[in-house]
Steps between C-alpha positions, in 0.01 A plus 500: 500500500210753383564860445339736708188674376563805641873462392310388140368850510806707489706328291579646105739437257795668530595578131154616422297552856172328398356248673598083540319180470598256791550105372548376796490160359781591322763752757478763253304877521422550060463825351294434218618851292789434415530102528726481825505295814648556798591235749395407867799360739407390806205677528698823363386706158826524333374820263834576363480567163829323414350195750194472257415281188394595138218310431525270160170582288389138623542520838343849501137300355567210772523766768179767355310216555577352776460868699158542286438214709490692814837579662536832720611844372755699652229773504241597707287472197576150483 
């Protein structure tokens, strides 16, 4: 199930209040900064910080790419 854009829009992190990348492919919201994901359950962000994943330097690359690929920012920038 997607995320909705104008939910997309409002959404931050909440350890350092910048703005997500949406994988939907993948059920998790990614804050690139500081190398975190956060899950999506049933539909549901999860943004608890002790909920959310350290990113391995490897999976970090995998990830940059794939959302220099095109997936949707949390911002309205995006």
């Amino acid at each position: 199930m997607a995320l909705d854009p104008g939910l997309l829009e409002i959404l931050a992190c909440p350890d350092d209040k910048g703005p997500l990348r949406y994988l939907p492919d993948e059920d998790i919201l990614y804050n690139p900064r500081l190398g975190r994901s956060y899950p999506i359950r049933d539909g549901i962000p999860v943004l608890l910080i002790s909920e959310s994943t350290d990113l391995d330097e490897d999976e970090k690359k995998r990830i940059d790419e794939i959302t220099d690929d095109g997936s949707q920012s949390s911002s309205p920038e995006g």
